[in-house]
C-alpha positions in Angstrom: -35.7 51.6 20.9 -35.5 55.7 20.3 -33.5 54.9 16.9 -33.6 58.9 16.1 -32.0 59.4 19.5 -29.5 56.8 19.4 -28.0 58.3 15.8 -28.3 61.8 17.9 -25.7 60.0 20.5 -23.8 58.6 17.8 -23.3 61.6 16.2 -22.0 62.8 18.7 -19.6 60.0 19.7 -18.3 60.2 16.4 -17.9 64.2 16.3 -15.8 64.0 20.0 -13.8 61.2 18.7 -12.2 63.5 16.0 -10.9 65.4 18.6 -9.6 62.3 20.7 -8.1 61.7 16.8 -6.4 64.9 16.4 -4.6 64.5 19.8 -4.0 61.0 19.2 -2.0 62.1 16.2 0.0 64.1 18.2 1.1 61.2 20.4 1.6 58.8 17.6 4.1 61.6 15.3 6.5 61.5 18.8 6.3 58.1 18.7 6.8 56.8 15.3 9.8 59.4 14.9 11.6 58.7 18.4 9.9 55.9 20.0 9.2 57.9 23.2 6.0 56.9 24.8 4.4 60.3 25.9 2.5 60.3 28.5 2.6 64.5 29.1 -0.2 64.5 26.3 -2.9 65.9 28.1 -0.8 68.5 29.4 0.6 69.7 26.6 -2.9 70.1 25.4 -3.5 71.6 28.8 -1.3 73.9 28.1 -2.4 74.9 24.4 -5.1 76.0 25.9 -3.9 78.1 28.6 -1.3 80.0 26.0 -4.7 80.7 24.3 -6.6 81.6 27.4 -3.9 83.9 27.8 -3.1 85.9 24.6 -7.1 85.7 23.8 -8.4 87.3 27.0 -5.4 88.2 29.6 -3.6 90.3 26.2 -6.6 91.2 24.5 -5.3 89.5 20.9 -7.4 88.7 17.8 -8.6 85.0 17.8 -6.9 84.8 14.7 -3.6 86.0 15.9 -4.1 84.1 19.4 -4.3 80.6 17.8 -1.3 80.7 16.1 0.3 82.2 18.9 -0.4 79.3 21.5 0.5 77.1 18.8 4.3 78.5 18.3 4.3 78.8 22.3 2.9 75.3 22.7 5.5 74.4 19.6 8.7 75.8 21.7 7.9 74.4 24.8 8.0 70.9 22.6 11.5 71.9 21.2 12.9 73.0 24.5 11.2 69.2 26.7 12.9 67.3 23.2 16.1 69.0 23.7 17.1 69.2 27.5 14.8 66.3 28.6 14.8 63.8 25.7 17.7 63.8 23.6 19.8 63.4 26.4 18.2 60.0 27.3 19.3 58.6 23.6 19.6 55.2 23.8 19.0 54.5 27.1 16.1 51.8 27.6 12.7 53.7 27.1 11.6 53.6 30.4 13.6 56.3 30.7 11.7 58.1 28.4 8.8 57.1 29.6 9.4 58.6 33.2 10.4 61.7 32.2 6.9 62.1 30.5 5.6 61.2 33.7 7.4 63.9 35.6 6.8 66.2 32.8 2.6 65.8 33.2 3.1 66.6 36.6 5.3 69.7 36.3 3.1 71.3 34.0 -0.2 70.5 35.8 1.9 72.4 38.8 3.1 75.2 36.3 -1.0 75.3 35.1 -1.9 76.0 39.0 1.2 78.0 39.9 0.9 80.8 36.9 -2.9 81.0 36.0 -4.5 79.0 39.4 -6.3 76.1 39.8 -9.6 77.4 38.9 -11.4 76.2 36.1 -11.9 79.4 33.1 -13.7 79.9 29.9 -12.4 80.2 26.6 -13.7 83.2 24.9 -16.5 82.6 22.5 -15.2 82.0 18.8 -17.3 79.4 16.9 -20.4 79.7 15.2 -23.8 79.1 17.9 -26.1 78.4 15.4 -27.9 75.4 16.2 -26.5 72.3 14.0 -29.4 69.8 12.8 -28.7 66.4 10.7 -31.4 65.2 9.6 -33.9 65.7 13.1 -30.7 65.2 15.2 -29.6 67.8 17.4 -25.9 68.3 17.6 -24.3 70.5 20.1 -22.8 73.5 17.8 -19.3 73.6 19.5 -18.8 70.0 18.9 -20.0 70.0 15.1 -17.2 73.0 14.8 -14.7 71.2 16.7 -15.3 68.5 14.8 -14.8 69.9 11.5 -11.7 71.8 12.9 -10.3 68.6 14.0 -10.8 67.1 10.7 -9.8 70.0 8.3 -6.2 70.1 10.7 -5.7 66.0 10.3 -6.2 66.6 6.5 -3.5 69.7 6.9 -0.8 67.5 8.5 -1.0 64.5 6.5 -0.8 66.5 3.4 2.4 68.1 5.1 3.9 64.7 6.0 3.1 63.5 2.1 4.6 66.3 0.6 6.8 68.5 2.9 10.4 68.0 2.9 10.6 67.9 6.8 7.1 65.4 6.5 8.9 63.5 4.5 12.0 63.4 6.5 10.1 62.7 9.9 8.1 59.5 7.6 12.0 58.0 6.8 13.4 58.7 10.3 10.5 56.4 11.8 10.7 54.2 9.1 14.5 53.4 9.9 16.8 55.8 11.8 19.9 53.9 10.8 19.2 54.4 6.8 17.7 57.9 7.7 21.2 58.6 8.7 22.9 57.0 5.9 20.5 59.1 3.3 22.1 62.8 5.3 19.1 63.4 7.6 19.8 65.3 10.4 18.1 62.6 12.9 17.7 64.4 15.9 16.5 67.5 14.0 14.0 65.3 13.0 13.4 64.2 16.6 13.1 67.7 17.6 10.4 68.7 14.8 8.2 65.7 15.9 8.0 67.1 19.3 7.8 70.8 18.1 4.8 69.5 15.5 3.0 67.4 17.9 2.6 69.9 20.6 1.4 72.3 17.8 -1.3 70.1 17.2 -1.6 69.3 21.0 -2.5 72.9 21.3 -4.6 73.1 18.6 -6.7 69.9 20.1 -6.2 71.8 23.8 -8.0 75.0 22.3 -11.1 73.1 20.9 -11.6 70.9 24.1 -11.5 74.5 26.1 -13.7 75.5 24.2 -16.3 73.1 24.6 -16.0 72.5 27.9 -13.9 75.2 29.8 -9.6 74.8 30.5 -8.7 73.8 34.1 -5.3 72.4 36.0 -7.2 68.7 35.6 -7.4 68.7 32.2 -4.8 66.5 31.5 -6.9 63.5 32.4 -8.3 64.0 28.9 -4.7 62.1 27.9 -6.0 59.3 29.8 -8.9 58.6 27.2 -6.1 59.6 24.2 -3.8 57.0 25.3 -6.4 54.7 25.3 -7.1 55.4 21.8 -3.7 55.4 20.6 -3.2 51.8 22.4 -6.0 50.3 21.1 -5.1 51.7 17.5 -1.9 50.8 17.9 1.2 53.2 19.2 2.8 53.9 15.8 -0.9 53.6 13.7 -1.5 57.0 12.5 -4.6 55.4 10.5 -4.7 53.8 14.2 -4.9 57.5 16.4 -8.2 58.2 13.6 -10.4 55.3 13.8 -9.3 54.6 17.4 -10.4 58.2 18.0 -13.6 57.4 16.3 -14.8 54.6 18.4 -14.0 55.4 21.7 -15.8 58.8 21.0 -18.6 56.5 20.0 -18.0 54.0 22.8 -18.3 57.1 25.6 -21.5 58.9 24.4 -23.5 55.3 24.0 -22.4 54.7 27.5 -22.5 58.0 29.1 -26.3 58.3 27.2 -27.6 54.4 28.3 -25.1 53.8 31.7 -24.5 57.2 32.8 -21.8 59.5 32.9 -19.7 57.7 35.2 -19.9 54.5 33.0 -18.0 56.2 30.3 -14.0 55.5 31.1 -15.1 52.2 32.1 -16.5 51.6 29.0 -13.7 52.7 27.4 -11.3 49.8 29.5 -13.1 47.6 28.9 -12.7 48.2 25.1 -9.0 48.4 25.1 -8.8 45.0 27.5 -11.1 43.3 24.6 -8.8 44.6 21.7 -5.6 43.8 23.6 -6.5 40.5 24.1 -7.3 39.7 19.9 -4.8 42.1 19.0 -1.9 42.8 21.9 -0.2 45.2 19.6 -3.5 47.1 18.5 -5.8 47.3 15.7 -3.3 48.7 13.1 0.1 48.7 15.3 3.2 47.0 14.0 4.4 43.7 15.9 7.4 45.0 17.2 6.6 47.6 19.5 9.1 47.6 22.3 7.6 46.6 26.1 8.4 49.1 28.9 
């Protein structure tokens, strides 16, 4: 066995699995805080990285004015879903929930190919090319600097949840609502910062995937792979959405190097089937997550 080239893959499993992390995070912060399963995640991170395209090469803005701009568009678009598709469905069963989401994935994959066309563009160049070398493994630049980005930003939003007031807040709201409200939380502000914080960092993970590989109207099937690394880490695991995102980014580069490309979601099925059936409610998930 190649042993140099197998840590190459696995270096690079691992680096594209902190990005399935990052956007994993996303999905876990909605759930934890409102227990809405959301399966628009791919095309909020679509999205992210269409605001981006657009202030970045359509409006002609500095990268670092453009970031933070698709991140407070990406951010409102999370308030606005929260508050005239979500909150309105309190205490329903969350199926209901759950179907929205669905619609929701497919009205912005239409919006995506309505406003900006179905036709798959690049992001402008804005990471370091140098080559990136660990030890005599080669590892693609982009995803080394994705990778890092994805890391630095998980670091930034767990501080915030540790030490912000509205962290803080969002931590005792999915702890338990009912004593949330009997401490003065505003509970559906809360609701509606989760969403508004996770499609920030949706659009942050939607701007580094771009990158790497381009922004198209079929992006969202990237959700695909981060709902099967929230499920397998468990839906309200945020130490879950990281090490989940860890090994299925490993998982798909050793089977798209030593199966093929086509191999890799199947690989990453068959992973989830295998942890399900040890561990229904995932590797780090409570016992009680509700069924739809």
């Amino acid at each position: 066995m190649d042993w140099g080239y197998l840590f190459e893959v696995a270096l690079t499993g691992i680096a594209g699995g902190g990005l399935y992390a990052l956007a994993a995070l996303a999905f876990v912060i909605v759930y934890k805080a409102t227990r809405v399963v959301n399966i628009a995640i791919g095309e909020l991170l679509m999205i992210g990285g269409y605001l981006f395209f657009t202030f970045a090469s359509m409006l002609a803005l500095p990268i670092w004015a453009a970031i933070p701009a698709a991140m407070l568009g990406c951010g409102l678009l999370g308030a606005i879903v929260e508050k005239t598709m979500i909150r309105p469905l309190l205490g329903r069963p969350p199926i209901s929930a759950f179907m929205v989401t669905v619609g929701l994935a497919s009205v912005l994959a239409g919006l995506v190919e309505t406003i900006w066309s179905g036709d798959q563009r690049r992001l402008p160049e804005f990471m370091p090319s140098q080559p990136i070398m660990v030890g005599d493994a080669f590892l693609a630049p982009k995803v080394f600097w994705g990778a890092i980005t994805a890391i630095v930003f998980i670091a930034v939003v767990l501080l915030l949840f540790r030490f912000w007031r509205g962290g803080v807040a969002l931590r005792a709201t999915a702890s338990d609502q009912a004593a949330a409200y009997a401490v003065g939380i505003n509970v559906p502000r809360v609701f509606s910062l989760a969403w508004v914080v996770a499609a920030m960092i949706a659009a942050v993970s939607g701007i580094i995937v771009g990158a790497i590989g381009g922004i198209s109207s079929t992006m969202g099937v990237f959700g695909l792979s981060v709902l099967v690394v929230v499920i397998v880490g468990g839906l309200d695991s945020v130490l879950g959405a990281l090490l989940g995102g860890l090994l299925i980014g490993l998982v798909e580069a050793l089977a798209g190097a030593y199966l093929g490309g086509e191999y890799k979601l199947l690989a990453t099925f068959l992973v989830l089937v295998a942890v399900l059936l040890v561990q229904p409610y995932g590797l780090f998930g409570t016992r009680d997550i509700e069924r739809l």
